[in-house]
OpenMM code with the backbone's topology and positions (N, CA, C; nanometers):
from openmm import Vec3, app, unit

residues = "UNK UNK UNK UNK UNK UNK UNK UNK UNK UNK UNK UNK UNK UNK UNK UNK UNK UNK UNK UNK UNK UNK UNK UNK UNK UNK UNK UNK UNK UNK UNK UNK UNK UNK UNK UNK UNK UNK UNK UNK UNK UNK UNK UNK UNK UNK UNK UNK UNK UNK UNK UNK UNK UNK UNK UNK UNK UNK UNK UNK UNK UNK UNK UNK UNK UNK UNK UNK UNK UNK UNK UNK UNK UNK UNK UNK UNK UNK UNK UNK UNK UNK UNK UNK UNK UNK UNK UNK UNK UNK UNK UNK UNK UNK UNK UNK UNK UNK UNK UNK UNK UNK UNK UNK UNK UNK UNK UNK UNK UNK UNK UNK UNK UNK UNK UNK UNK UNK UNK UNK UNK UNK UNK UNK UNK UNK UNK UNK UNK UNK UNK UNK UNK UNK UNK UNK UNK UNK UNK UNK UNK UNK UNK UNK UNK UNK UNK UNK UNK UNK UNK UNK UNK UNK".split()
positions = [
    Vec3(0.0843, -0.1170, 0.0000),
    Vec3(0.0000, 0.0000, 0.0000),
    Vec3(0.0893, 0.1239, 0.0000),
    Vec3(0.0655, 0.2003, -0.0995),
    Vec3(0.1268, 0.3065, -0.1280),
    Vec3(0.0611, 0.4373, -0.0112),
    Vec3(0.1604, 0.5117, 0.0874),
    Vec3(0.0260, 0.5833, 0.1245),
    Vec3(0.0086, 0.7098, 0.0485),
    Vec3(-0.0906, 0.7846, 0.0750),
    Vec3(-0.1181, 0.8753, 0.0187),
    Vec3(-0.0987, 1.0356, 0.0730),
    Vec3(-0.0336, 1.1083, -0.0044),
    Vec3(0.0768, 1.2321, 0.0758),
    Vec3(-0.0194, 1.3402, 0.1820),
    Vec3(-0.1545, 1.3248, 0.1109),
    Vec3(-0.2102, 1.3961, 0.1959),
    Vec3(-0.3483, 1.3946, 0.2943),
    Vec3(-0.4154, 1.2436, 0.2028),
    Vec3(-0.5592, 1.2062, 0.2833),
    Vec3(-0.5027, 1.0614, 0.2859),
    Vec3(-0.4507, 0.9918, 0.3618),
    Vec3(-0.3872, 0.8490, 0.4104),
    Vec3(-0.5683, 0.7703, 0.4268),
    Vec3(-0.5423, 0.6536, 0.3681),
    Vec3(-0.6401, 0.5257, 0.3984),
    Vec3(-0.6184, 0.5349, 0.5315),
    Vec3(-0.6700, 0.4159, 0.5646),
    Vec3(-0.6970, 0.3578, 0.7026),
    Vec3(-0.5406, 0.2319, 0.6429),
    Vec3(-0.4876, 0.2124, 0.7396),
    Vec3(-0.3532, 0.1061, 0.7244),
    Vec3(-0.4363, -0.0330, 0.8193),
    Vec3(-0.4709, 0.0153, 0.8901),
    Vec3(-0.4636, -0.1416, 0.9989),
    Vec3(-0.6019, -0.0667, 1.1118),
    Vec3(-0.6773, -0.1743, 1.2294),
    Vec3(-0.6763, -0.1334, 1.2892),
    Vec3(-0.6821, -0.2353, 1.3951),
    Vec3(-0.6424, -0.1705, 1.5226),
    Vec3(-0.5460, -0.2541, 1.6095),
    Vec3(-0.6558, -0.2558, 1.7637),
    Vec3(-0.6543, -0.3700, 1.7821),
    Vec3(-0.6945, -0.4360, 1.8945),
    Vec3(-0.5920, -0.4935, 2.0117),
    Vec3(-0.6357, -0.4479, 2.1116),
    Vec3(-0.5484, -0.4936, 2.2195),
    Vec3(-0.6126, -0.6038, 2.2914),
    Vec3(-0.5546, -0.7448, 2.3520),
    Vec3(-0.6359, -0.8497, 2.3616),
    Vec3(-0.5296, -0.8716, 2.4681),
    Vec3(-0.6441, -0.9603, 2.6177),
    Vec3(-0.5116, -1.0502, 2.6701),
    Vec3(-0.5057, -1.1745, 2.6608),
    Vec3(-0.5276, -1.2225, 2.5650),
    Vec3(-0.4907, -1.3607, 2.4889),
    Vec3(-0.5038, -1.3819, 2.3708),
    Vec3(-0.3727, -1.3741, 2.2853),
    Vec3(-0.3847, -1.3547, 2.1489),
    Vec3(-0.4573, -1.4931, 2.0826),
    Vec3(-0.4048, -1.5956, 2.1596),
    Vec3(-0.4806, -1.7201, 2.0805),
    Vec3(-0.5951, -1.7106, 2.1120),
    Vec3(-0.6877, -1.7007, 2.2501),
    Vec3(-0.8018, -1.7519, 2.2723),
    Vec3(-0.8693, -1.6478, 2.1560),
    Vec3(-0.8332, -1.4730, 2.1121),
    Vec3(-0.9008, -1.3894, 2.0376),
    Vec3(-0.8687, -1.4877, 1.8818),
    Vec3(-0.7630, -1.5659, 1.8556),
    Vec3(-0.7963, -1.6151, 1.7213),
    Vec3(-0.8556, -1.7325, 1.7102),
    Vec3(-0.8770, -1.7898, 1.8226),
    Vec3(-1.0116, -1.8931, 1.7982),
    Vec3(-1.1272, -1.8100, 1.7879),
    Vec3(-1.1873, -1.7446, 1.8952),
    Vec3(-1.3045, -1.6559, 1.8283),
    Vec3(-1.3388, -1.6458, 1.7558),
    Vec3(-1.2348, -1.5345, 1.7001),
    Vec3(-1.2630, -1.4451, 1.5432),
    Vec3(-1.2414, -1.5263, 1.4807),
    Vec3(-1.1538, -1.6191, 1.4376),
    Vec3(-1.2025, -1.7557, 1.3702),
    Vec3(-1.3329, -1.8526, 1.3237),
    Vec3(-1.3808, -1.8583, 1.4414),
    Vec3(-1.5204, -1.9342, 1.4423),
    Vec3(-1.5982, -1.8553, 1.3894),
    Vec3(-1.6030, -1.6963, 1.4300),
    Vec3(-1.6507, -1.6337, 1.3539),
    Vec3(-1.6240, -1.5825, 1.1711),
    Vec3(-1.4981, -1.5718, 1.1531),
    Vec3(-1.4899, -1.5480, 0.9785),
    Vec3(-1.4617, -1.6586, 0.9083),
    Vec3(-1.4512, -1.7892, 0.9791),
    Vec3(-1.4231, -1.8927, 0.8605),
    Vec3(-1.2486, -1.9479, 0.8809),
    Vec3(-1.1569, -1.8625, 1.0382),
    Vec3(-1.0126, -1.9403, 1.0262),
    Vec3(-0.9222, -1.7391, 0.9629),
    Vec3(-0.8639, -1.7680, 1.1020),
    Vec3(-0.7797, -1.7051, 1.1112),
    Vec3(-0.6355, -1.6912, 1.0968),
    Vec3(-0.5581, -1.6866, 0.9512),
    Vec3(-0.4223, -1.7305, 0.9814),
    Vec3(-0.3209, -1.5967, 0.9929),
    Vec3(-0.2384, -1.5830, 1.1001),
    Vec3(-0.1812, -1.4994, 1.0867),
    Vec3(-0.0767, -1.5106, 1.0146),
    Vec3(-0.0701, -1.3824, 0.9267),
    Vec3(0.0401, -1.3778, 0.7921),
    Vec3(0.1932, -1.3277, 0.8763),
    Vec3(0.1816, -1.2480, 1.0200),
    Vec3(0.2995, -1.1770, 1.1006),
    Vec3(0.2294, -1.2074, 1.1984),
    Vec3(0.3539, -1.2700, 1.2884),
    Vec3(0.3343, -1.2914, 1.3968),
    Vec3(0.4885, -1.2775, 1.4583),
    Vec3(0.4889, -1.2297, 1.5703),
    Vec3(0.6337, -1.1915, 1.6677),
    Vec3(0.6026, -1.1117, 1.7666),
    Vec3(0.6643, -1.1082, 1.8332),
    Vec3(0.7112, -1.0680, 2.0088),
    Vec3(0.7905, -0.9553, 2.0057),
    Vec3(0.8192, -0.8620, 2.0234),
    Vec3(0.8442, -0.7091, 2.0684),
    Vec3(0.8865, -0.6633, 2.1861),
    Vec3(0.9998, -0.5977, 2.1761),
    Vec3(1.0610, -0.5046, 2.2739),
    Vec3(1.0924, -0.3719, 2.2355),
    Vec3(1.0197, -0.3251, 2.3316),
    Vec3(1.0324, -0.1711, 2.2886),
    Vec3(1.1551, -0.1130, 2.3960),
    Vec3(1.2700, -0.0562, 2.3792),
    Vec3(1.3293, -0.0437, 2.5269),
    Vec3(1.3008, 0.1180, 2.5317),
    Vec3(1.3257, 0.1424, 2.6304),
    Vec3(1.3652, 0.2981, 2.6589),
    Vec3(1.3001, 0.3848, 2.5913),
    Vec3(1.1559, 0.4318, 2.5768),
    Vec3(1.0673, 0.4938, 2.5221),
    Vec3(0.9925, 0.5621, 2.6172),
    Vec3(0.9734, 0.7117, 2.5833),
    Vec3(0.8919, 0.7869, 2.6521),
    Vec3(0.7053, 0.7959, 2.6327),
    Vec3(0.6738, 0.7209, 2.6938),
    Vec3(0.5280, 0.7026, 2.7353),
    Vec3(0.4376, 0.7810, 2.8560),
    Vec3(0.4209, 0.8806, 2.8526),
    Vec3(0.3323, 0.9880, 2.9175),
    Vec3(0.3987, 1.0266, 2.9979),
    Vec3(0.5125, 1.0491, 2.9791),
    Vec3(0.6120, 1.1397, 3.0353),
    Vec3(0.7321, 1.0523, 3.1297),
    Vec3(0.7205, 0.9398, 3.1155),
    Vec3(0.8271, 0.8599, 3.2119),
    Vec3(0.8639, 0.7776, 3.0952),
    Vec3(0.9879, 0.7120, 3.1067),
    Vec3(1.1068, 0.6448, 2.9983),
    Vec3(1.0707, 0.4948, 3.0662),
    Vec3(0.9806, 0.4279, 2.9751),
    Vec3(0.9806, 0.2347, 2.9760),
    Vec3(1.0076, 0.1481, 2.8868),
    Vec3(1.0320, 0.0134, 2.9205),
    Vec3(1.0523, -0.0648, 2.8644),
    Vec3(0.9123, -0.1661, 2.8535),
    Vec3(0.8969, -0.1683, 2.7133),
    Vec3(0.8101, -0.3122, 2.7274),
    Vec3(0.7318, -0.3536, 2.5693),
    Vec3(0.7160, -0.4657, 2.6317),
    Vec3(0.6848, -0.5935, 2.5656),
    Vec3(0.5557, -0.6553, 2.5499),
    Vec3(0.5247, -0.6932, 2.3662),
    Vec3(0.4021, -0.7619, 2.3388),
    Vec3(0.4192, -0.8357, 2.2318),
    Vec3(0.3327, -0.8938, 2.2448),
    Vec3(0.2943, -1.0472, 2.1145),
    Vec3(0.1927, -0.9653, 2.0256),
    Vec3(0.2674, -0.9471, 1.8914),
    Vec3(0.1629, -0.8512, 1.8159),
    Vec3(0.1520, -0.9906, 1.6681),
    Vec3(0.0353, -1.0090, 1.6085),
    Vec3(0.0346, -1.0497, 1.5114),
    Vec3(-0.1026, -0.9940, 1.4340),
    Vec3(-0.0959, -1.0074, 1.3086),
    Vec3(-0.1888, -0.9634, 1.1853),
    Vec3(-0.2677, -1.0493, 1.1200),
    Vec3(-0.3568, -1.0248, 1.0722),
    Vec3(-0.4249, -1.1200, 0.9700),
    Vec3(-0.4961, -1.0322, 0.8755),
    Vec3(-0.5501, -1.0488, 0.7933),
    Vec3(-0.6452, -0.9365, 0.7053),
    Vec3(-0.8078, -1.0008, 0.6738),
    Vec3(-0.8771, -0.9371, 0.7019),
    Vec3(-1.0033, -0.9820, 0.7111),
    Vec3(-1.1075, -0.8847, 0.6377),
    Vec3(-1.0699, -0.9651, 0.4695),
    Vec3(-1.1517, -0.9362, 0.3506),
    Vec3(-1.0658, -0.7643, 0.2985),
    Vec3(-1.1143, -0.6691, 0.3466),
    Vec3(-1.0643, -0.4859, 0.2982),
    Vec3(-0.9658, -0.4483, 0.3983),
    Vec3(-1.0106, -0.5329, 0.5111),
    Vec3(-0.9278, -0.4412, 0.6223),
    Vec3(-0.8077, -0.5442, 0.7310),
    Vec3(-0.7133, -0.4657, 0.7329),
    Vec3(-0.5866, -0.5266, 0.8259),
    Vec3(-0.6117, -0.5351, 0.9982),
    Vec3(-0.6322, -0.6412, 1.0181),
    Vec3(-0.6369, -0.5996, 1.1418),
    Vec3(-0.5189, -0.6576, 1.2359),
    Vec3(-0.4610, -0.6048, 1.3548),
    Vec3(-0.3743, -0.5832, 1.4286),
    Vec3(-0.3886, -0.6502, 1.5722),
    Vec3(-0.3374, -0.7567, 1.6303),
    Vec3(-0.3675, -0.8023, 1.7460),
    Vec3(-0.2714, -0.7477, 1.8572),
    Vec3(-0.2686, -0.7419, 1.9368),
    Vec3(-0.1527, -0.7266, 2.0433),
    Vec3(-0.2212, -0.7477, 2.2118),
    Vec3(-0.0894, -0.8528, 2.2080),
    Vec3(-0.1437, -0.8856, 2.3756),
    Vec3(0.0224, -0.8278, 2.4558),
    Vec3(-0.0521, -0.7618, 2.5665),
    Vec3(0.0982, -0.6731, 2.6703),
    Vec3(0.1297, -0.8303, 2.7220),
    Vec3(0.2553, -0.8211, 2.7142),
    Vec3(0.3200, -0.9066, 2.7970),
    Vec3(0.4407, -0.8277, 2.9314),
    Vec3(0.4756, -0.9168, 3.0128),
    Vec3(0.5812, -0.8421, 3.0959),
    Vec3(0.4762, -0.6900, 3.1780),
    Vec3(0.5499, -0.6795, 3.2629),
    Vec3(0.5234, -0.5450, 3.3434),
    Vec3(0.5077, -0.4423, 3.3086),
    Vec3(0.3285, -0.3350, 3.3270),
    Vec3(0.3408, -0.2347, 3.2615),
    Vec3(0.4661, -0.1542, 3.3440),
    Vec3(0.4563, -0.0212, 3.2938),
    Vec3(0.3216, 0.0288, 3.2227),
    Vec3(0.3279, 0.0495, 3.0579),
    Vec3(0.2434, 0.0519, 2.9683),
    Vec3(0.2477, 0.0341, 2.8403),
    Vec3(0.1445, 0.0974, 2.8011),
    Vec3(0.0876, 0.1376, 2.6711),
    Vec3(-0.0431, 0.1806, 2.6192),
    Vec3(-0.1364, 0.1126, 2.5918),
    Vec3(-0.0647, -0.0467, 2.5725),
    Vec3(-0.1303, -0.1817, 2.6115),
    Vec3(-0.1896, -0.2307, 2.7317),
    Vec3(-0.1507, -0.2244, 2.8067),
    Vec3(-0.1059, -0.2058, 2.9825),
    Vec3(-0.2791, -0.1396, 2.9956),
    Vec3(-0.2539, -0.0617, 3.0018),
    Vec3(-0.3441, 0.0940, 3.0423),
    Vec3(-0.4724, 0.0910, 2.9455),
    Vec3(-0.5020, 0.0203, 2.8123),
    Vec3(-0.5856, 0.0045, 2.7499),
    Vec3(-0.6499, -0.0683, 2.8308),
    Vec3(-0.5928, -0.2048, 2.8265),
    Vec3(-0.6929, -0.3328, 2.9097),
    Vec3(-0.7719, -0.3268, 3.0061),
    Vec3(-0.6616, -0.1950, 3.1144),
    Vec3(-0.6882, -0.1659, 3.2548),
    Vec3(-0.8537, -0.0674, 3.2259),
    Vec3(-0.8384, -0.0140, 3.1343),
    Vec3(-0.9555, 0.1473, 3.1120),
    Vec3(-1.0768, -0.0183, 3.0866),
    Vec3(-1.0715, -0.0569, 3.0130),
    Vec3(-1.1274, -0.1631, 2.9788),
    Vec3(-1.1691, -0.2813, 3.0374),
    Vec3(-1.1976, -0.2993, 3.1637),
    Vec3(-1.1489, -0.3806, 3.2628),
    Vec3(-1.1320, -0.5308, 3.2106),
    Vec3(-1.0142, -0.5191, 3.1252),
    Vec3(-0.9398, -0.6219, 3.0643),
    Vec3(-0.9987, -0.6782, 3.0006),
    Vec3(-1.0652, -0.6583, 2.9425),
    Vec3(-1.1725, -0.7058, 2.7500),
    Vec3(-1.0617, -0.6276, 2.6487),
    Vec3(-1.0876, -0.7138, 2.5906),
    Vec3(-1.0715, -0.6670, 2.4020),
    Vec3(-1.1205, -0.5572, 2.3895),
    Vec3(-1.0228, -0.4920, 2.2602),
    Vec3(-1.1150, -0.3872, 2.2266),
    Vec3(-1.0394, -0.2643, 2.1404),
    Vec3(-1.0603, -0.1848, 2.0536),
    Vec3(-1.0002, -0.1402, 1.9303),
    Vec3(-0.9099, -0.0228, 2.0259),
    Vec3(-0.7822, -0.0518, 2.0245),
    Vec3(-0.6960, 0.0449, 2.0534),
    Vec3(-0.6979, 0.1945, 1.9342),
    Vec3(-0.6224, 0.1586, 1.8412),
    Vec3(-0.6084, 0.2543, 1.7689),
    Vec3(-0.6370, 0.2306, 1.6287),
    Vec3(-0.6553, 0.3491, 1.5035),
    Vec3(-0.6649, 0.3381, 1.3499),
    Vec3(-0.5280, 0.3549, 1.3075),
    Vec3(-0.4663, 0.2981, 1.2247),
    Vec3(-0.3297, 0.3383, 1.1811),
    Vec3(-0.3431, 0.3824, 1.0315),
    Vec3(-0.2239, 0.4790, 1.0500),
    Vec3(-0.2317, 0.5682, 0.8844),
    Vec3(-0.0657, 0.5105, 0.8444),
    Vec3(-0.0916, 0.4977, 0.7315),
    Vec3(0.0723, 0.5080, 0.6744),
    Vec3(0.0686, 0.5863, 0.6072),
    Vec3(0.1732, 0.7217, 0.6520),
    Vec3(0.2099, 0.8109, 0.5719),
    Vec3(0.3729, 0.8533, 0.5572),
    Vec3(0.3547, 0.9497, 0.4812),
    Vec3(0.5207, 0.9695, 0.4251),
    Vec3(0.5655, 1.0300, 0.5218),
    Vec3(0.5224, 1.1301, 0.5904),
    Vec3(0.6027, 1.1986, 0.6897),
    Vec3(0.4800, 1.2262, 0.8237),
    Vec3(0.5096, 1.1750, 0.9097),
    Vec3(0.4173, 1.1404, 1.0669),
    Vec3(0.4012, 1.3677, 1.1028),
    Vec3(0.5623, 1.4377, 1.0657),
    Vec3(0.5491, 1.5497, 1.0883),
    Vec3(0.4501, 1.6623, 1.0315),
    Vec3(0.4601, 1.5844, 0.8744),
    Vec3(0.4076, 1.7011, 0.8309),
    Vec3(0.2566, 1.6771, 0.8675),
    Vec3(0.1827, 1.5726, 0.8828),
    Vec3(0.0822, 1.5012, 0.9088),
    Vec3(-0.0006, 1.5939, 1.0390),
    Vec3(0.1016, 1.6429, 1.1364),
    Vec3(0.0286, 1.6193, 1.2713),
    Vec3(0.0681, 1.7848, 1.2522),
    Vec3(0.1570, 1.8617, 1.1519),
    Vec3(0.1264, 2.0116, 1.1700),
    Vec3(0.0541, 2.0260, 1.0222),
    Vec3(-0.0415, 1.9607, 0.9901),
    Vec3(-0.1528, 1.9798, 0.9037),
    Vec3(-0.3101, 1.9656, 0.9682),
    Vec3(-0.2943, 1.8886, 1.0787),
    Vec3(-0.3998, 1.8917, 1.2042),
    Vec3(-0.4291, 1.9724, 1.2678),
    Vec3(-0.2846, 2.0451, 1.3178),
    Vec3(-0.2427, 2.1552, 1.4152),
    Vec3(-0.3349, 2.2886, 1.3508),
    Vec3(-0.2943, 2.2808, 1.2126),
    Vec3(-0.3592, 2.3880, 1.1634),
    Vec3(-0.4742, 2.4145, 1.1090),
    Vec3(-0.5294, 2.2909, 1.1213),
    Vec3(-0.6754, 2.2780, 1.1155),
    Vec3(-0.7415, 2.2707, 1.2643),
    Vec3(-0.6909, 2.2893, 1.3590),
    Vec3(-0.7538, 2.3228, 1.5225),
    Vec3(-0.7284, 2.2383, 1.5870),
    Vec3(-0.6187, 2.0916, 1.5172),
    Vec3(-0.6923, 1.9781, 1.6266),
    Vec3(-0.5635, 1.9650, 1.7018),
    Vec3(-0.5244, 1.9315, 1.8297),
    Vec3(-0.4623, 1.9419, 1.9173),
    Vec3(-0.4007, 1.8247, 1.9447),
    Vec3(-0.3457, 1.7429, 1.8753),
    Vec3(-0.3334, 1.6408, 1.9001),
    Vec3(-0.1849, 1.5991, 2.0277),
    Vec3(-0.1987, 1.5248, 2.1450),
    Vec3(-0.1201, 1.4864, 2.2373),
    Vec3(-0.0797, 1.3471, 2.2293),
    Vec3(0.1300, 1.3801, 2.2102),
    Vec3(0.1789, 1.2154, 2.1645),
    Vec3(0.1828, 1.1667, 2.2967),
    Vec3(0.1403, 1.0025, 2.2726),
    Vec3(0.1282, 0.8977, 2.3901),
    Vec3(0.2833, 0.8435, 2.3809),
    Vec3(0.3255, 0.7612, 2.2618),
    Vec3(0.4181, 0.6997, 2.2314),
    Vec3(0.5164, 0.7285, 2.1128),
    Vec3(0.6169, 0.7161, 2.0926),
    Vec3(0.6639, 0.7147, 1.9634),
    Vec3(0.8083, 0.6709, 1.9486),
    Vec3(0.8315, 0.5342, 1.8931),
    Vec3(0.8770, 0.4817, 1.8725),
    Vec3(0.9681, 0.4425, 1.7427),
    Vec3(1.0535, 0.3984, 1.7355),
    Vec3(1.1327, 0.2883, 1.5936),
    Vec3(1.0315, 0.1524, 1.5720),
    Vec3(0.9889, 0.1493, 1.4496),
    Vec3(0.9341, 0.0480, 1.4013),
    Vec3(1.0356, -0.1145, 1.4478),
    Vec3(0.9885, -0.1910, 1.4816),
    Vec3(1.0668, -0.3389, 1.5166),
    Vec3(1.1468, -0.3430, 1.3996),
    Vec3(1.1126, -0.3293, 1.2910),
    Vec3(1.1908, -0.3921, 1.1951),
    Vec3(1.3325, -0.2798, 1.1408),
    Vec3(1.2906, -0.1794, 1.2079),
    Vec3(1.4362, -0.0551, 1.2107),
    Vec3(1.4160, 0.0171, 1.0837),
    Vec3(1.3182, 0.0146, 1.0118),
    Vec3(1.2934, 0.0549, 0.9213),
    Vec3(1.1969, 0.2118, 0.8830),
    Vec3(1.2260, 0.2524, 0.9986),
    Vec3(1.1171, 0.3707, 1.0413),
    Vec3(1.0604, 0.3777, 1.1628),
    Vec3(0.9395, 0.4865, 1.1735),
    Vec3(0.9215, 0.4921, 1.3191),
    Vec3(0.7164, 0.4899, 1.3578),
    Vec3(0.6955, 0.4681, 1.4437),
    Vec3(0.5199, 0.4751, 1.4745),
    Vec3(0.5254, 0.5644, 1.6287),
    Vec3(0.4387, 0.6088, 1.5969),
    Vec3(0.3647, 0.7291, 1.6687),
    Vec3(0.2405, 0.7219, 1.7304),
    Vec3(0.1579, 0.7276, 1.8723),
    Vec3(0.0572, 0.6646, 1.9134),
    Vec3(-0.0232, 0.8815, 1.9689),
    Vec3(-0.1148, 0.8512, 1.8965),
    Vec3(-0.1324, 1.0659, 1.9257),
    Vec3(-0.3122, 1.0196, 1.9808),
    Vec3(-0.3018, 1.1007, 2.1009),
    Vec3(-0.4529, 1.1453, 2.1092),
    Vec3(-0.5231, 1.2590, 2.0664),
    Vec3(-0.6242, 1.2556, 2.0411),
    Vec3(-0.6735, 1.4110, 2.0334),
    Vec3(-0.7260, 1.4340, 1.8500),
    Vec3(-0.7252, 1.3409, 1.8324),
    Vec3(-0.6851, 1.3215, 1.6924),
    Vec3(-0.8244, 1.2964, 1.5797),
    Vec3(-0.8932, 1.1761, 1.6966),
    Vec3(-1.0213, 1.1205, 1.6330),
    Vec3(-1.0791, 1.0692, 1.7915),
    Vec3(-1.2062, 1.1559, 1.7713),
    Vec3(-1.2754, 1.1266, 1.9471),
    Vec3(-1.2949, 0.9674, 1.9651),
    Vec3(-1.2441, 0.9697, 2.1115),
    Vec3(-1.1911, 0.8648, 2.2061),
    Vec3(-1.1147, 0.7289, 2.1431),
    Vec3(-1.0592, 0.7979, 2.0474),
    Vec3(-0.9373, 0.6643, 1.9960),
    Vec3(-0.7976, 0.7423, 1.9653),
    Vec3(-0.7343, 0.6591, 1.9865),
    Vec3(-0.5985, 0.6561, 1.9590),
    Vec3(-0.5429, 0.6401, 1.8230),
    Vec3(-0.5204, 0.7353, 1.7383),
    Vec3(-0.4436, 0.7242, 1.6170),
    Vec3(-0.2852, 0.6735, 1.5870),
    Vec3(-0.3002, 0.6288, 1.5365),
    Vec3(-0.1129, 0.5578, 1.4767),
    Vec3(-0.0764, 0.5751, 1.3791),
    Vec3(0.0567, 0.6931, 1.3543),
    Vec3(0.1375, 0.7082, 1.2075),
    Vec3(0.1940, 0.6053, 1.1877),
    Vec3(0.2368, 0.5327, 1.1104),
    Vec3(0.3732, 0.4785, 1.0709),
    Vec3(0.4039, 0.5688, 0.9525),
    Vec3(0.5598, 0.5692, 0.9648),
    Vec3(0.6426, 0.6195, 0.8679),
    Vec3(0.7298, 0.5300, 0.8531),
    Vec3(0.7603, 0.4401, 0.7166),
    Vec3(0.8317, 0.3554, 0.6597),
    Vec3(0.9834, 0.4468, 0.5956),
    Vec3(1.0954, 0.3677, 0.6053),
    Vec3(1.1972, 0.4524, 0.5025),
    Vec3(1.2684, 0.3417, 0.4547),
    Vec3(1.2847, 0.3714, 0.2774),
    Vec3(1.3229, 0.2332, 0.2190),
    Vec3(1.4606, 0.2047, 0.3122),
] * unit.nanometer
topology = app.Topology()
chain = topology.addChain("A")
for resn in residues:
    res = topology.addResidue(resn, chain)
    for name in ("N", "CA", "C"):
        topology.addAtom(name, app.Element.getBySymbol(name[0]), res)
């Protein structure tokens, strides 16, 4: 998916679960069999998350279901995390964390918001696992969800 420089698709959208298998039997039974195409385990080290520097860790895997990507992730290890703190708001149910955009530049993105009124406040922002760029977790963005840039660099 190519993104687009100035009105980005929808990329993924991401669910936070605390059991990645028991959520792909579910959703399984429900669409007909769930195979995840990515699946892996994650460490994020030393990242500033609402104002304090943590470390941590989740089991994130994907599947695509028919138009749309969807995103699993279960927190593993000790919060605190945005994973962590989802489950907790949630009293630990499932449930759609964030929409993700892939765009070319996460900056110019969030001072094109700015200047359209919207105020958006970063949660997270990170190096992509694969070192290949970086993701960005912003509130304020789209009422009561959590938005996600990724920015890819060949």
């Amino acid at each position: 998916m190519t993104p687009d420089p100035y009105y980005p698709a929808v990329y993924h959208l991401g669910f936070v679960v605390p059991d990645l298998e028991a959520t792909r039997e579910t959703n399984g039974a429900f669409l007909g069999g769930v195979d995840f195409y990515r699946h892996f385990s994650m460490e994020v080290p030393d990242v500033e998350y609402r104002g304090q520097v943590v470390t941590y860790t989740a089991d994130v895997a994907f599947y695509d279901s028919d138009n749309i990507r969807i995103e699993l992730i279960q927190p593993t290890g000790p919060g605190p995390s945005p994973y962590h703190e989802h489950l907790a708001a949630g009293g630990g149910t499932s449930g759609v964390h964030h929409v993700a955009y892939l765009v070319e530049s996460i900056d110019e993105h969030l001072a094109r918001a700015r200047a359209g009124g919207s105020e958006p406040r970063l949660v997270l922002e990170s190096p992509l696992p694969a070192g290949n760029g970086r993701y960005a977790y912003y509130e304020g963005l789209l009422e009561g969800i959590v938005v996600e840039f990724i920015e890819r660099h060949a």
